[in-house]
Biopython code that builds the backbone (N, CA, C, O; Angstrom):
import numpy as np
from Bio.PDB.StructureBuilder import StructureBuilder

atoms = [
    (1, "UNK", "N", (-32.043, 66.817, 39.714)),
    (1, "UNK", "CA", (-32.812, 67.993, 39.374)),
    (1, "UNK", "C", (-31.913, 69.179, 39.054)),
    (1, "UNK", "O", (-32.130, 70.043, 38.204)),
    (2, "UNK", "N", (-30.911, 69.086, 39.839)),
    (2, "UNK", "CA", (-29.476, 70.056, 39.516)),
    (2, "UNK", "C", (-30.019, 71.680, 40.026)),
    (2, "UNK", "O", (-31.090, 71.938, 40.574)),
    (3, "UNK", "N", (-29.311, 72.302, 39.787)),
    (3, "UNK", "CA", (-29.471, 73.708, 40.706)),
    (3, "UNK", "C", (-30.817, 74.809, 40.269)),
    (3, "UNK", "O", (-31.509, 74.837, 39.251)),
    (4, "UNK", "N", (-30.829, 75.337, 41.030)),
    (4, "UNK", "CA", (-32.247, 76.120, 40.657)),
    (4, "UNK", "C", (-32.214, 76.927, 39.306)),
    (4, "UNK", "O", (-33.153, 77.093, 38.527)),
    (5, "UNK", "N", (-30.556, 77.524, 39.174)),
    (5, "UNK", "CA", (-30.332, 78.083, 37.508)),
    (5, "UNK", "C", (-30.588, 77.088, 36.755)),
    (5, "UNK", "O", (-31.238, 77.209, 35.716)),
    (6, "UNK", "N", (-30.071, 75.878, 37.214)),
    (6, "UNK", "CA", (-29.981, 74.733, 35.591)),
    (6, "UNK", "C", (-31.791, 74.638, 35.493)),
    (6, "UNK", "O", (-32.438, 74.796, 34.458)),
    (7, "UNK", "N", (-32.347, 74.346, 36.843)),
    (7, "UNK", "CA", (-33.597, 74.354, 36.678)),
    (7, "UNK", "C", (-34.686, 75.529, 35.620)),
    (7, "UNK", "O", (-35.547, 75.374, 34.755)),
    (8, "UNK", "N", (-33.990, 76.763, 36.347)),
    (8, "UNK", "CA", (-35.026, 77.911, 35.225)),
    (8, "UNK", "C", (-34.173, 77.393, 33.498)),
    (8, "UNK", "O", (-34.695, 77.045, 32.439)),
    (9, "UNK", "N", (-33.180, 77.505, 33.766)),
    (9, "UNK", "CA", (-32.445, 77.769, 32.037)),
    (9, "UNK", "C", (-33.117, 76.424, 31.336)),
    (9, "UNK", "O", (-33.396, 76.466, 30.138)),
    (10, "UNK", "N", (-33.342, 75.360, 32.032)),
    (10, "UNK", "CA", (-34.083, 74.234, 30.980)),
    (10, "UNK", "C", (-35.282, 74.649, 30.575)),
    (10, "UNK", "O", (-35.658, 74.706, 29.404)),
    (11, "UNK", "N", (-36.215, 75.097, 32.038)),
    (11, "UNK", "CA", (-37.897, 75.278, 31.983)),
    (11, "UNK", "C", (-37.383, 76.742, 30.951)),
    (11, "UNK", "O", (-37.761, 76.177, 29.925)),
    (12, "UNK", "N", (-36.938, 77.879, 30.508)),
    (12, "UNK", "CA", (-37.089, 78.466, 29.550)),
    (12, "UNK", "C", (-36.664, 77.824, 28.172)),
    (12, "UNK", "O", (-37.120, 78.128, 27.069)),
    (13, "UNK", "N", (-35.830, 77.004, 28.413)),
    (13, "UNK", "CA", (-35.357, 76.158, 26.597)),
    (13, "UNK", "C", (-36.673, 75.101, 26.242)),
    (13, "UNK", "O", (-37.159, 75.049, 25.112)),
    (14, "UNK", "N", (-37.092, 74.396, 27.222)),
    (14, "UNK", "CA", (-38.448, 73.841, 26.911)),
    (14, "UNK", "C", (-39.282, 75.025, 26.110)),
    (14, "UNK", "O", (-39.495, 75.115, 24.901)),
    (15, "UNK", "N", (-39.625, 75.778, 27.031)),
    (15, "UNK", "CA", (-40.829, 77.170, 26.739)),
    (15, "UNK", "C", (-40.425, 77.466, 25.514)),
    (15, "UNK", "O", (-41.377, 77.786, 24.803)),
    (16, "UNK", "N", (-39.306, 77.490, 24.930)),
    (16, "UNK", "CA", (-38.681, 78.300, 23.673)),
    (16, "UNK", "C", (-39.021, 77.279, 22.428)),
    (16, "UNK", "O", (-39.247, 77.600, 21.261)),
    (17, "UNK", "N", (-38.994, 75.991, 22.988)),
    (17, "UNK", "CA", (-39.029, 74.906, 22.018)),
    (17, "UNK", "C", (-40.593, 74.655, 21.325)),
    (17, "UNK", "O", (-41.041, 74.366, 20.216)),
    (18, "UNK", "N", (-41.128, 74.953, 22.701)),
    (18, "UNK", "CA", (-42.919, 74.613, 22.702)),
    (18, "UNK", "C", (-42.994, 75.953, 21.908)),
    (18, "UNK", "O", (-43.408, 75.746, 20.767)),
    (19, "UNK", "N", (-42.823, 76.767, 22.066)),
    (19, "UNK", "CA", (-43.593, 78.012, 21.295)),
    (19, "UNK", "C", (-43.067, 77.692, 20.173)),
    (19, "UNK", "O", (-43.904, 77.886, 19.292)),
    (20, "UNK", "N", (-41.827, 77.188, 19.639)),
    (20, "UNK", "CA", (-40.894, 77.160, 18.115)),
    (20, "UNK", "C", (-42.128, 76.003, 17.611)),
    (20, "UNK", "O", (-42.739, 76.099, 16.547)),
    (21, "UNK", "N", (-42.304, 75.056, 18.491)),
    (21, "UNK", "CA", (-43.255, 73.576, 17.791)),
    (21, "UNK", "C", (-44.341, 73.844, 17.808)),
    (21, "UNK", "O", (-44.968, 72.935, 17.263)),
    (22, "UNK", "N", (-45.348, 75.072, 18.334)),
    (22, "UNK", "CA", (-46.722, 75.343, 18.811)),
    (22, "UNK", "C", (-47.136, 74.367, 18.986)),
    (22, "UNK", "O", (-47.872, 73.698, 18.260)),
    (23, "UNK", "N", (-46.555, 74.063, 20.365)),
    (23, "UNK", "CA", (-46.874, 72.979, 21.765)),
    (23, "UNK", "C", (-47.784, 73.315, 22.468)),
    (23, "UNK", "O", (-47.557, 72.850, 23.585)),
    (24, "UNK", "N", (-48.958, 74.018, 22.460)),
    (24, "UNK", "CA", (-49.916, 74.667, 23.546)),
    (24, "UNK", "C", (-49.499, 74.155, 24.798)),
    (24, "UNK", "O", (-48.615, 74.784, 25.381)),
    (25, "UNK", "N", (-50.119, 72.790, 25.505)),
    (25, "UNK", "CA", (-49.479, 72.607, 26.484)),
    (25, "UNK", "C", (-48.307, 72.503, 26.985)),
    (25, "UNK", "O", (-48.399, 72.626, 28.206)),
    (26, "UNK", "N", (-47.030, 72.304, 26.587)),
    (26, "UNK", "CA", (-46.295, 72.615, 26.966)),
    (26, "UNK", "C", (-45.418, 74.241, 27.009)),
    (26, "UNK", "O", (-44.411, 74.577, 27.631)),
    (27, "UNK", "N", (-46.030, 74.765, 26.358)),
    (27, "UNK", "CA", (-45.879, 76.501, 26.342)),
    (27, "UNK", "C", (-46.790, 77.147, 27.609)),
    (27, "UNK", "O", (-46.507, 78.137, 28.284)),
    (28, "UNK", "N", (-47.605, 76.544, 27.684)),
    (28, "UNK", "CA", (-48.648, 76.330, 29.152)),
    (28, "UNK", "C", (-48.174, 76.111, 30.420)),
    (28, "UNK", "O", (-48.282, 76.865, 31.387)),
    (29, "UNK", "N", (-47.452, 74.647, 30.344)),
    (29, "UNK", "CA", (-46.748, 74.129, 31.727)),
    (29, "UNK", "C", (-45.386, 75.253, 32.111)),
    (29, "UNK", "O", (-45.092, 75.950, 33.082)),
    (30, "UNK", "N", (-44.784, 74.973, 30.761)),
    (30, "UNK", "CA", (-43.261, 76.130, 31.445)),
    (30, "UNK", "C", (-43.978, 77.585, 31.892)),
    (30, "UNK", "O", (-43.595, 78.308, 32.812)),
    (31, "UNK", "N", (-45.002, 77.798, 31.088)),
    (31, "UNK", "CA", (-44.984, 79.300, 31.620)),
    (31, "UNK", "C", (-45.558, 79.106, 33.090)),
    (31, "UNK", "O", (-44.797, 79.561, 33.943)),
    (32, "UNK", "N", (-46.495, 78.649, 33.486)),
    (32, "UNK", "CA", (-46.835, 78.181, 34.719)),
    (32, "UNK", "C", (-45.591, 78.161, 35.609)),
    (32, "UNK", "O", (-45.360, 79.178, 36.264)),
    (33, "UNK", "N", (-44.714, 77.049, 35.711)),
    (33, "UNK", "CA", (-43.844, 77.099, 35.838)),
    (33, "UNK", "C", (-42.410, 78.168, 36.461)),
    (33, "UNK", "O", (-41.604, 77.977, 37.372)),
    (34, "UNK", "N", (-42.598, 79.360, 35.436)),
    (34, "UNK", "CA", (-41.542, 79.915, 35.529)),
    (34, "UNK", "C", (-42.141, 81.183, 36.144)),
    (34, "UNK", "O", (-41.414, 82.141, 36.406)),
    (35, "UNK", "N", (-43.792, 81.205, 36.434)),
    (35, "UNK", "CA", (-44.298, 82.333, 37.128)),
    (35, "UNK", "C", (-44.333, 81.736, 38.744)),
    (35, "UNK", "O", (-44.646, 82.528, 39.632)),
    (36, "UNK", "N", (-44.050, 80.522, 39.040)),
    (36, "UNK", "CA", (-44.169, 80.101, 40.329)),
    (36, "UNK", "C", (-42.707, 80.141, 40.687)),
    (36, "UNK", "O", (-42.322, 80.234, 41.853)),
    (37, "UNK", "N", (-41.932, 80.070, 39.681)),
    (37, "UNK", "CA", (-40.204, 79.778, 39.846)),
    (37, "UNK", "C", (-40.283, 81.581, 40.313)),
    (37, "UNK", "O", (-39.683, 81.789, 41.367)),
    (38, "UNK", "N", (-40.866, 82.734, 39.735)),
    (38, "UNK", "CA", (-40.621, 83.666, 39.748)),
    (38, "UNK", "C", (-40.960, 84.487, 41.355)),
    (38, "UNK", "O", (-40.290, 85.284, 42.011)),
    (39, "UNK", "N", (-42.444, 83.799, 41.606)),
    (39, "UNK", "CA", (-42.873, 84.220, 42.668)),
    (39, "UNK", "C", (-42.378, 83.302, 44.136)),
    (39, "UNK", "O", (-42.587, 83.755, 45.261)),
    (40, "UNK", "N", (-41.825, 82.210, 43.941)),
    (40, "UNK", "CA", (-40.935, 81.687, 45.004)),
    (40, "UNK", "C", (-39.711, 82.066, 45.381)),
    (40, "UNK", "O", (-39.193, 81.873, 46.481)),
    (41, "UNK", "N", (-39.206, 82.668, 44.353)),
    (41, "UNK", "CA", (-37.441, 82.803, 43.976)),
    (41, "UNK", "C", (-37.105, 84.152, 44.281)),
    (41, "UNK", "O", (-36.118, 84.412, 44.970)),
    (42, "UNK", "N", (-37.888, 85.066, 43.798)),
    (42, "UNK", "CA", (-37.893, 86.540, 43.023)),
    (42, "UNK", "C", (-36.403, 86.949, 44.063)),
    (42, "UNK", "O", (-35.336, 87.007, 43.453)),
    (43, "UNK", "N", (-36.388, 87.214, 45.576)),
    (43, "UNK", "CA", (-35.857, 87.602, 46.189)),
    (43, "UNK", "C", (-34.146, 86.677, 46.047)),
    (43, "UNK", "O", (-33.160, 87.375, 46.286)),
    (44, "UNK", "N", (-33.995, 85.744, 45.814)),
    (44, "UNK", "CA", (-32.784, 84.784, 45.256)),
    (44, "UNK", "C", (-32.020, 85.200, 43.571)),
    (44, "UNK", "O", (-30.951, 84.841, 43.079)),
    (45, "UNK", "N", (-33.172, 86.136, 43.015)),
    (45, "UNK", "CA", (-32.819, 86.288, 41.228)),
    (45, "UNK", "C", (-32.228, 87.691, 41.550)),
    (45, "UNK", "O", (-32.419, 88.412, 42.530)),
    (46, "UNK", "N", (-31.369, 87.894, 40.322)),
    (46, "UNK", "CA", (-30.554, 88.820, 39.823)),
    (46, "UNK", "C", (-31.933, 89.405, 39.551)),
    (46, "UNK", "O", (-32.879, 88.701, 39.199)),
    (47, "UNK", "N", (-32.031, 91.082, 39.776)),
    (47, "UNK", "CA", (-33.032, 91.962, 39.209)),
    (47, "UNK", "C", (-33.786, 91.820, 38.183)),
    (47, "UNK", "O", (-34.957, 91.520, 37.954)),
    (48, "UNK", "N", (-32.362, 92.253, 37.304)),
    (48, "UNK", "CA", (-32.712, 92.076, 35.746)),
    (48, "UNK", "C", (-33.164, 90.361, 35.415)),
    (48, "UNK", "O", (-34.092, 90.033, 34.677)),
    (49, "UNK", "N", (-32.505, 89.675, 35.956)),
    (49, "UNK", "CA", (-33.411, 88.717, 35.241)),
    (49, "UNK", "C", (-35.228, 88.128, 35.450)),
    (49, "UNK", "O", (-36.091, 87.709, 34.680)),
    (50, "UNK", "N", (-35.128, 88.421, 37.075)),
    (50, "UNK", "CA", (-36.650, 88.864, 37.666)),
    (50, "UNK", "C", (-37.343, 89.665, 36.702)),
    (50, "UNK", "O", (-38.409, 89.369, 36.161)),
    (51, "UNK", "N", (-36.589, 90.810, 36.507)),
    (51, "UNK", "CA", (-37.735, 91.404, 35.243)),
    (51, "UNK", "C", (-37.502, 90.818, 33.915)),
    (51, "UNK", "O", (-38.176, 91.378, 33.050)),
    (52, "UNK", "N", (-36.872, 90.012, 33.552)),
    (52, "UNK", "CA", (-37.246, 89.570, 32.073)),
    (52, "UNK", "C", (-38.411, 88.857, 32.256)),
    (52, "UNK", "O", (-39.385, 89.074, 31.534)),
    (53, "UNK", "N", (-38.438, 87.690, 33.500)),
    (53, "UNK", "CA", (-38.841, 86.345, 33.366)),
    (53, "UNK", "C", (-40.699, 87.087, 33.761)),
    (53, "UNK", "O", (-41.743, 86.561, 33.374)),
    (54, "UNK", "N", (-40.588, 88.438, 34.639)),
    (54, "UNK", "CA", (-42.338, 89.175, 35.106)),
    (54, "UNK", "C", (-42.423, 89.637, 33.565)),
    (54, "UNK", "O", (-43.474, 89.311, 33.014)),
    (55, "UNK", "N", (-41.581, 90.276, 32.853)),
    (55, "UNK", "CA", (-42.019, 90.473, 31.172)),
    (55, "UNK", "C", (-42.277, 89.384, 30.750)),
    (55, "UNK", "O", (-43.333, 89.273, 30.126)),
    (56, "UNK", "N", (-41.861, 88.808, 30.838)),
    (56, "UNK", "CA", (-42.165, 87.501, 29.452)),
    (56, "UNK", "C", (-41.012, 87.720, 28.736)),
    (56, "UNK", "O", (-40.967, 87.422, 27.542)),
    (57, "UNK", "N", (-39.996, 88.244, 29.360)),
    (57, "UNK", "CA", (-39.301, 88.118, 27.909)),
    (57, "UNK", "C", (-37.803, 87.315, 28.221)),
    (57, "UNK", "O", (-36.721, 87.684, 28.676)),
    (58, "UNK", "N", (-38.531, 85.603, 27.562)),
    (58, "UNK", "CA", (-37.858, 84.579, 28.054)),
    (58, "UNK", "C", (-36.674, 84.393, 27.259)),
    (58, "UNK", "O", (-35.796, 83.676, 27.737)),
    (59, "UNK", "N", (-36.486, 84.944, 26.061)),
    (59, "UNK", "CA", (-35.045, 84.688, 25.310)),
    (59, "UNK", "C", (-34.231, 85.649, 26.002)),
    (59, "UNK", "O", (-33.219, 85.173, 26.516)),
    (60, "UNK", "N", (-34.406, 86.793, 26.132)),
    (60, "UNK", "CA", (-33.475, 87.312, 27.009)),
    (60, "UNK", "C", (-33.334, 86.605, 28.713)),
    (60, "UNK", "O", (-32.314, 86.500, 29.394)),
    (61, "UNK", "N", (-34.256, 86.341, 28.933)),
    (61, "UNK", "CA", (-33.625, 85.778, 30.407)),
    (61, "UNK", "C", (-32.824, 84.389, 29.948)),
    (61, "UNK", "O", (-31.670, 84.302, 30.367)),
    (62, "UNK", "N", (-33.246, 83.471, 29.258)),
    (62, "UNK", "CA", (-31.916, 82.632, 28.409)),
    (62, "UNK", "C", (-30.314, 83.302, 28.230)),
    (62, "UNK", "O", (-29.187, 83.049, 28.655)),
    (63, "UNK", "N", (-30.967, 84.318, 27.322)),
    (63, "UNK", "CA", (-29.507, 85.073, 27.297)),
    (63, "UNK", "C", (-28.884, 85.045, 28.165)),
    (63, "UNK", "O", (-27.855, 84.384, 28.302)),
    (64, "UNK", "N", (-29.604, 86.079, 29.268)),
    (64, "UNK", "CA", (-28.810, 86.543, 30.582)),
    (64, "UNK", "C", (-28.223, 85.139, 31.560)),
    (64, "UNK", "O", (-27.104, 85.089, 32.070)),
    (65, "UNK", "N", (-29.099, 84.250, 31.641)),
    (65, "UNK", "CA", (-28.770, 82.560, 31.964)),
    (65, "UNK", "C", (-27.536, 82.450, 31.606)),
    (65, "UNK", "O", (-26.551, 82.585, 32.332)),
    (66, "UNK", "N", (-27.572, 82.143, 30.199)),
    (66, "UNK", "CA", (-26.278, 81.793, 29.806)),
    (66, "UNK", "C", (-25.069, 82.184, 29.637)),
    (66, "UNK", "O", (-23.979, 81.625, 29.515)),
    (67, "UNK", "N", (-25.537, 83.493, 29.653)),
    (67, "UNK", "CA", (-23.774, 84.932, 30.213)),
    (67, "UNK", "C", (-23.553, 84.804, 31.294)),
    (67, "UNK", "O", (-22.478, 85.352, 31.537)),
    (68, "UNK", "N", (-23.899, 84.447, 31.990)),
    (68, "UNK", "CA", (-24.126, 84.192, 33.413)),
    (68, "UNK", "C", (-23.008, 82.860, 33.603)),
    (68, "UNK", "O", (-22.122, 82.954, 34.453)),
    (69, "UNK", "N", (-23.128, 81.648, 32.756)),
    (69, "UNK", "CA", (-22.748, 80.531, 33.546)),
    (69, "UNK", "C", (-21.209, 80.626, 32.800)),
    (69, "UNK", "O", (-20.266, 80.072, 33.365)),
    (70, "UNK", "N", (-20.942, 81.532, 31.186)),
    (70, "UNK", "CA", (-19.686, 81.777, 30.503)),
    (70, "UNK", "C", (-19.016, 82.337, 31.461)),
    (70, "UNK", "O", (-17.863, 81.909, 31.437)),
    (71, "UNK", "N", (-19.205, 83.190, 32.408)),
    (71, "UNK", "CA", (-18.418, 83.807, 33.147)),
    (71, "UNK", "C", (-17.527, 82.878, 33.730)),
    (71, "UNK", "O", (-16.652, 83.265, 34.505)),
]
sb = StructureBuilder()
sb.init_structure("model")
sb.init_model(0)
sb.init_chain("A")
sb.init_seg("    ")
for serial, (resi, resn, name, xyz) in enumerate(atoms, 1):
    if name == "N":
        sb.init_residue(resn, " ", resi, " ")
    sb.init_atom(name, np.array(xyz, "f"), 0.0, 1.0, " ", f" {name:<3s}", serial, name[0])
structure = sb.get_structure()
């Protein structure tokens, strides 16, 4: 299953894929998903990325994911 980052950074590349393919359900499941990842976790997440993922605004929390693991 691998770590709880590898976990969100897939469930947002899915979400990114489903919305690119207009996947309804699967744009459905990740978001589900990443609001339970959000409300289990919140206190474990970097701020800023807590607030991308309560915005919706999942390419930037990708972003921030992945600056994150270049370091």
């Amino acid at each position: 299953m691998g770590t709880p980052e590898y976990q969100l950074k897939a469930s947002l590349i899915a979400l990114l894929d489903g919305i690119k393919r207009s996947d309804g359900p699967i744009v459905t499941q990740e978001m589900e998903r990443l609001d339970t990842y959000l409300l289990t976790n919140r206190s474990e997440l970097h701020p800023q990325l807590a607030h991308f993922i309560e915005r919706r605004s999942y390419a930037k929390a990708l972003a921030y994911l992945e600056a994150e693991s270049a370091v």
